[in-house]
C-alpha positions as a printed Julia matrix, in Angstrom:
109×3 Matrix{Float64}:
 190.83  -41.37  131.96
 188.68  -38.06  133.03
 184.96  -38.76  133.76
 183.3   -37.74  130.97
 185.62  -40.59  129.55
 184.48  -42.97  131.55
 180.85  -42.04  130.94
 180.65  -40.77  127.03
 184.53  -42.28  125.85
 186.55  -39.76  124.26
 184.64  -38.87  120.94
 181.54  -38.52  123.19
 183.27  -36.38  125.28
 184.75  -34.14  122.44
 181.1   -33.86  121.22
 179.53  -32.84  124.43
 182.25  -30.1   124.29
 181.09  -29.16  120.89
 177.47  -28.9   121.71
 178.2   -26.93  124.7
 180.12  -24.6   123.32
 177.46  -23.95  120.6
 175.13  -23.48  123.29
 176.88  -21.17  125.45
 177.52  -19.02  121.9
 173.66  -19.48  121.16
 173.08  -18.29  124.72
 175.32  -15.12  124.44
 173.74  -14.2   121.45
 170.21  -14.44  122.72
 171.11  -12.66  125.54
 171.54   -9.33  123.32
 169.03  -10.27  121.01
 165.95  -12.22  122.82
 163.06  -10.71  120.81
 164.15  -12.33  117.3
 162.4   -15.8   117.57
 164.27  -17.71  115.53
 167.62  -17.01  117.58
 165.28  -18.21  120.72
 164.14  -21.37  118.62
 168.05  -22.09  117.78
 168.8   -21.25  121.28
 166.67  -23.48  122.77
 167.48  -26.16  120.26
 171.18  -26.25  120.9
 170.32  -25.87  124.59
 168.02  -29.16  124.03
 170.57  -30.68  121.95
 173.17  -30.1   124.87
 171.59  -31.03  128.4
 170.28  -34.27  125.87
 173.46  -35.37  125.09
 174.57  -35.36  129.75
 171.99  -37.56  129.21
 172.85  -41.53  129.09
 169.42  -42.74  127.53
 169.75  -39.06  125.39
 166.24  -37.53  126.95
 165.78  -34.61  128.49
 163.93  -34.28  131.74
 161.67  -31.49  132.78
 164.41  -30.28  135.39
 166.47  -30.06  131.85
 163.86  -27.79  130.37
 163.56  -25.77  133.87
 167.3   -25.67  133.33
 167.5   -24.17  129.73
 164.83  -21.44  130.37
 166.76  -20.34  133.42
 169.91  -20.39  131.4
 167.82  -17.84  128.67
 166.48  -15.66  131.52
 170.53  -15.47  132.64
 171.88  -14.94  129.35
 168.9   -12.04  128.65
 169.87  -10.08  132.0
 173.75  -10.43  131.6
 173.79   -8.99  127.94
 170.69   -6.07  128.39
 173.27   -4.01  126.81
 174.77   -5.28  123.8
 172.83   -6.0   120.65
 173.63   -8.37  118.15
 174.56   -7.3   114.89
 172.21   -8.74  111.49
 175.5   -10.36  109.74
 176.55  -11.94  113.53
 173.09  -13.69  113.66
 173.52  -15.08  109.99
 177.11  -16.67  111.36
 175.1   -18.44  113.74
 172.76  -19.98  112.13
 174.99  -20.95  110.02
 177.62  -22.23  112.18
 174.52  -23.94  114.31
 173.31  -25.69  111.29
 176.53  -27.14  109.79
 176.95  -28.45  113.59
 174.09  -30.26  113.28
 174.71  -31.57  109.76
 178.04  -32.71  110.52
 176.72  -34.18  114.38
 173.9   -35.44  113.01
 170.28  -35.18  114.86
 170.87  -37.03  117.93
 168.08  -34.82  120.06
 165.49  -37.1   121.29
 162.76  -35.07  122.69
């Protein structure tokens, strides 16, 4: 049994994988796109939504939060040049939404 197992059991763990692949999509996207606000709010949400669920008691701490800024600031400065097409940030939004339909809202802020 891998860690994440042992801590989350195996549908926990195949969530966590989910929501962190979301994120790191989110984040790539923001990178080459961080003045559109909404991609930041749905950044930051997934990003919330992720470092939550490493989380036993599902909270995020403010070293989370220090965490998911540093993570935009990153994703900004590796992606300066590429730009992210109108129809690619539609797909995400949509893709992050059904994700959270079919997940279910377990953020606890």
């Amino acid at each position: 049994m891998s860690f994440l197992k042992s801590l989350f059991g195996p549908d926990k763990e195949e969530q966590l994988e989910n929501k962190k692949e979301v994120y790191r999509k989110f984040l790539s996207n923001y990178g080459r796109m961080p003045e559109h606000e909404y991609l930041k709010e749905l950044t930051l949400e997934a990003g919330q939504t992720y470092y939550a669920a490493l989380r036993k008691n599902g909270k995020l701490t403010a070293a989370d939060e220090e965490a998911i800024q540093q993570d935009l600031e990153k994703a900004v400065k590796e992606n300066e040049k590429e730009k992210l097409a109108p129809a690619e940030e539609e797909e995400m939004r949509k893709i992050y939404e059904q994700f959270m339909k079919e997940e279910g809202s377990e953020f606890k802020h």
